[in-house]
N, C-alpha and C positions, 0 to 999 in steps of 0.2 A: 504494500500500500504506500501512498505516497504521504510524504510527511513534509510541514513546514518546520526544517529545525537551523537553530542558531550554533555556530561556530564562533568562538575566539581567541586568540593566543592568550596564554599563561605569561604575564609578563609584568612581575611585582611590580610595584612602584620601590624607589631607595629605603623609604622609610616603611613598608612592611613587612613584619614578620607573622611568620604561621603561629594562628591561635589552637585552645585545644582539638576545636571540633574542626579546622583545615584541613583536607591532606592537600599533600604537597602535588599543583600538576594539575586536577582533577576537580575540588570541591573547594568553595570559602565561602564564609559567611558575610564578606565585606566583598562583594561585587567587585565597587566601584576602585578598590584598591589591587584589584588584579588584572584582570581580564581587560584585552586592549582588541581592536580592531575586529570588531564583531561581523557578521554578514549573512543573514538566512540562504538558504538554498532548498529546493523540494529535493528530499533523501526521500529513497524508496526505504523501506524497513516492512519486516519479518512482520504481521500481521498477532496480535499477542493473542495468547490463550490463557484462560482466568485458570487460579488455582482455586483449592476449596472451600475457600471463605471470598473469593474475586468472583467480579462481576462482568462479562465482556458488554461494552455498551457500542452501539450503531450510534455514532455524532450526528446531532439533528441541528443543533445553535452552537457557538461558540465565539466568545466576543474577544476582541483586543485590548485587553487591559494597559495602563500607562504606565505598568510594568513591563509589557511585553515593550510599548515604547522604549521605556529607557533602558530595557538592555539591548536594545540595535542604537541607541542613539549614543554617541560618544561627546567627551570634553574636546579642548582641542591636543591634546597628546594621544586621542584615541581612545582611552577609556571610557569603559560604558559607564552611565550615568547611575545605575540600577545598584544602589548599595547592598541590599542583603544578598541571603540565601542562594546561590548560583555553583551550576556541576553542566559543564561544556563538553561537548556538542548536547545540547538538547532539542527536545520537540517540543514548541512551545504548546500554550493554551491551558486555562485552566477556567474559565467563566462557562460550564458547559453546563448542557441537556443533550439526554441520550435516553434509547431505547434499549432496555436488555435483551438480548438474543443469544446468551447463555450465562449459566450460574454454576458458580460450584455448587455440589451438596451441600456446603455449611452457608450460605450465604444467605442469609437471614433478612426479612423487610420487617423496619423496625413498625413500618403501619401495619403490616399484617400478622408480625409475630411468627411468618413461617417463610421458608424459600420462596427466592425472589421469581417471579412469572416471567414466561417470555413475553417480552412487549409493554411490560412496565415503562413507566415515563420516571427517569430520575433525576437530579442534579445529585455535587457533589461537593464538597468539603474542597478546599486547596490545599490545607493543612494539616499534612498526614502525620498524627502523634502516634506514638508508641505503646501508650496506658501502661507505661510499667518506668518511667521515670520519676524520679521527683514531683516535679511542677507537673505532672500528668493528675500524679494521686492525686495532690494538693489541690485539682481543680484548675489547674491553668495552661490547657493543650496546646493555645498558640504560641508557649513558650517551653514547648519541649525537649529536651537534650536530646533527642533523635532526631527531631525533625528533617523530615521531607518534605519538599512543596512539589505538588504536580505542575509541569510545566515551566518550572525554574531547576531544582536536581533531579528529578525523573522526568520518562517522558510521557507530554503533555497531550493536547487534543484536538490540534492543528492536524488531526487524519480524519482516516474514515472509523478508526477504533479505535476503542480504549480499554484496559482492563484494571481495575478499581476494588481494593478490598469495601465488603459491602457495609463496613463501619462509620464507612464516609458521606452511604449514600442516603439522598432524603426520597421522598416521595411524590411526584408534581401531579398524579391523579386528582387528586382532589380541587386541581385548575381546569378540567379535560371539558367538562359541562358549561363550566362558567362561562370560557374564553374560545371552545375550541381548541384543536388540535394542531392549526399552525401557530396561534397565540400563545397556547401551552408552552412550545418550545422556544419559545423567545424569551418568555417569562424565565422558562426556567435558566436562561442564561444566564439571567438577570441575578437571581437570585444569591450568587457568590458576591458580585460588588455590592450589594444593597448588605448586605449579612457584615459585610466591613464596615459600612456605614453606620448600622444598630447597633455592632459592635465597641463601633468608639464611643456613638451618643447618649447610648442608655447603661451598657457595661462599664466600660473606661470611663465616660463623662458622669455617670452617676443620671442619667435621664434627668427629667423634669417634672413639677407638677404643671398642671394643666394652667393657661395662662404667663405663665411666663416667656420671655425672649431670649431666644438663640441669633445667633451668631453663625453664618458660614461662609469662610474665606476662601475663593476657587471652587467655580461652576463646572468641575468637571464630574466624570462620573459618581464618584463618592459624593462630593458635594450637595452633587441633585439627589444623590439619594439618600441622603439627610436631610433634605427641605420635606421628602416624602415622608420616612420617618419620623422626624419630630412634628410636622403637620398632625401626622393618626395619633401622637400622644399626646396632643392638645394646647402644643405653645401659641401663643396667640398673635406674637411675631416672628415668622419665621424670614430672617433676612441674609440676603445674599449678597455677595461681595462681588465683582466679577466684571472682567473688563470686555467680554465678548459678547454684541449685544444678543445675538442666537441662544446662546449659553443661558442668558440672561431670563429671557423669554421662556425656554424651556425647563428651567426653575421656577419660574411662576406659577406655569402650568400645572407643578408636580407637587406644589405644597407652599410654595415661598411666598409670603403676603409683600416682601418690599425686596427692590433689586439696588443694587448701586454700583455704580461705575467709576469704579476706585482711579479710572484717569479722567475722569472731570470733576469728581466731588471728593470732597475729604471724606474718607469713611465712616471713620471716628465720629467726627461732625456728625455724619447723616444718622450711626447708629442712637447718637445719644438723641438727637431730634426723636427719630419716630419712634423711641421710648419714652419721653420725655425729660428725658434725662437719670432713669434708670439704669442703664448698661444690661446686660444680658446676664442669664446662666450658663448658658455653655460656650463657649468660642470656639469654633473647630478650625483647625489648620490646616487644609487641604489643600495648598497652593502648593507646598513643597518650596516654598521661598520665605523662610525665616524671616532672613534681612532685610526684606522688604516691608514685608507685613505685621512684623512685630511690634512696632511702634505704634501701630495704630490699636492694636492686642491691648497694649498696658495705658493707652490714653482711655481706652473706655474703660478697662477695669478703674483708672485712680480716677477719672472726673465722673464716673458714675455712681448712682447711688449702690446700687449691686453689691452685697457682701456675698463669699464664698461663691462667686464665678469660678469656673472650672474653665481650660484652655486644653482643646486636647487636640496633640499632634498627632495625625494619622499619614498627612505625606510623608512619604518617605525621601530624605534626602544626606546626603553628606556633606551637612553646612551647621553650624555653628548658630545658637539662637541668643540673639543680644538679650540676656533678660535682667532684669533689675530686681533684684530681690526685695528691697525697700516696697515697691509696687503689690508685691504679694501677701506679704506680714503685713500693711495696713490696712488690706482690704482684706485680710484671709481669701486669699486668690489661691489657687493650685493650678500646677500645670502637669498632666500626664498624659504616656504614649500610648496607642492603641496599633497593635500589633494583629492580622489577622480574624478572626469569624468565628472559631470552632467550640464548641461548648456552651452553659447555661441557656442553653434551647436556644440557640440566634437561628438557626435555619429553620426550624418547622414555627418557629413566632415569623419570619418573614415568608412563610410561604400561607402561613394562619394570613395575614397582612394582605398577602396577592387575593388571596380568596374572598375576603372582605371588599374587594375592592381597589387595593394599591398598586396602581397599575404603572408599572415600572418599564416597558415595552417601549414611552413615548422617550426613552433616554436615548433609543436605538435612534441613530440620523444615517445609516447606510448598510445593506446587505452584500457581499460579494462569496466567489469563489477561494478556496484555498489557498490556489496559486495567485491570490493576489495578496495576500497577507503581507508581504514583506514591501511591498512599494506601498500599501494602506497606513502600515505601520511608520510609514517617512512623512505619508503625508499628516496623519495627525501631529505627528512632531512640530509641523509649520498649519495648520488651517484649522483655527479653535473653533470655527463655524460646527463642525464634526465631533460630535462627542462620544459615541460608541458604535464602531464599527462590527459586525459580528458577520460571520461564518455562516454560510446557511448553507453553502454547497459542497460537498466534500467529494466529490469523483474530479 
């Protein structure tokens, strides 16, 4: 079958050395500190067959995450942009819906308590833990000392199959009636980046009560699906940050009650306006540009009235966050990372969430074929108008 996988040369930077979980050549946990001169190509590869707890799945959706971006996109010495988790050559993809079309005997559906059917609709986890770690036990999978990530160290779902132990997988049936059979699988594409987004806003950020204002920096995928999210849990300002005016629009649509266009307005400003001069509870970070956007971070936390704001970084980046501690201690402000989706029910609450109604599909702005993944993936790099590109064809 054919595969879209990424290649790049292993080529430290001066100042890296290999951490525990490195090996040398092969795997690091810091992307952007190794791997130089990245470049997709369609590889044919060996068609995989599920073991007794795996699931082989037929790829129906599968979106381009700006992860899969920034690790084709480099600085200018060539390094990919993409700081975690990365094991080269891989097959990218990991935003998927799929059909089962075989099961091992042990492969279990957690909706139906017995072996998975052929023709099941499923999505999938990204973040494959181990349940026998530390931070496994302790409840915290997206921080697991084993970790694997589909589509970043194994391979991913840029084919026409995938095989998947069935621990990962959720259940998209219960969208089949509502939406339809071509919708279903859109949705379920969906359902990985929106589980990131829940994951930061309600897990990591501590959610909201109902009535209160958020805060969201960068209208890209996560973003919007955080306008979505904190919409269904009842904030009464859901406001966005964003210099793209499509982007812009398309957060409106999906939850956002006010938009702003951080290159004509102060944001700060506009935030503290259409609260009143409140500030927010949650701030999210999704620009992936600290430096930029920080400053506007800490003017709303100190001229707002807002005590115990939460700021939670979810881009991922390898930059440095200007932050002012004095700003935090007198507002009792906190700032924490949100890493991943997996655990305290995030995927069957966001797929409960599709079923109700949150319809996350209007994120999609372009379908194509496989083989065009790798020039799709350039162009998002340059045209913000595009905010999630997905897979619909895989021959």
């Amino acid at each position: 079958m054919k595969t879209a996988t990424l290649s790049a040369s292993w080529e430290p930077r001066d100042d890296f050395k290999l951490g525990l979980k490195d090996v040398e050549g092969e795997l690091t946990y810091l992307g952007s500190r190794v791997w130089r001169n990245p470049h997709i190509d369609m590889v044919e590869k060996e068609e995989p067959r599920p073991g007794p707890t795996e699931v082989l799945l037929e790829l129906q959706a599968c979106g381009i995450c700006g992860s899969d971006v920034h690790m084709r996109q480099t600085d200018e010495d060539g390094y990919i942009f993409y700081p975690g988790l990365t094991a080269f050559p891989v097959t990218l993809g990991h935003e998927f819906s799929g059909k089962v079309v075989e099961a091992g005997k042990d492969a279990i559906n957690k909706r139906t308590g017995k072996k998975y059917e052929i023709g099941e609709a499923v999505c999938t986890e990204e973040m494959f833990w181990c349940a026998q770690c530390k931070p496994c036990a302790d409840g915290y999978p997206n921080h697991c000392e084993k970790l694997q990530e589909i589509g970043f160290s194994c391979d991913g779902a840029f084919a026409k199959y995938v095989a998947v132990d069935a621990r990962y997988l959720w259940s998209l049936e219960g969208l089949r009636d509502i939406y339809g059979e071509e919708k279903m699988w859109l949705l379920g594409s969906t359902v990985e980046p929106t589980s990131v987004a829940y994951n930061a806003v309600i897990e990591r950020g501590g959610g909201i009560r109902p009535g209160e204002s958020v805060v969201i920096l960068g209208g890209g995928p996560i973003g919007v699906a955080a306008c979505s999210v904190l919409a269904q849990a009842g904030a009464s300002n859901v406001i966005i940050s964003e210099p793209a005016e499509t982007r812009r629009k398309m957060a409106l649509s999906m939850g956002a009650t006010h938009a702003i266009d951080p290159t004509k307005d102060n944001a700060a400003e506009a935030v503290l306006e259409i609260t009143k001069g409140m500030g927010a509870k949650i701030i999210l970070e999704a620009t992936g540009l600290p430096g930029v956007v920080w400053p506007d971070i800490e003017r709303i936390i100190w001229e707002g009235r807002a005590i115990n704001t939460t700021v939670v970084v979810v881009a991922r980046a390898d930059a440095k966050i200007p932050l002012t501690g004095e700003v935090l201690q007198v507002r009792r402000a906190s700032v924490v990372g949100a890493q991943g989706h997996s655990g305290h029910g995030t995927f069957p609450n966001v797929i409960s969430c599709m079923e109700a109604g949150m319809d996350m599909t209007k994120m999609i702005t372009k379908q194509i074929g496989l083989d065009e993944v790798d020039a799709n993936a350039v162009l998002l790099q340059k045209d913000r108008n595009e905010v999630k590109i997905t897979v619909t064809d895989f021959d």
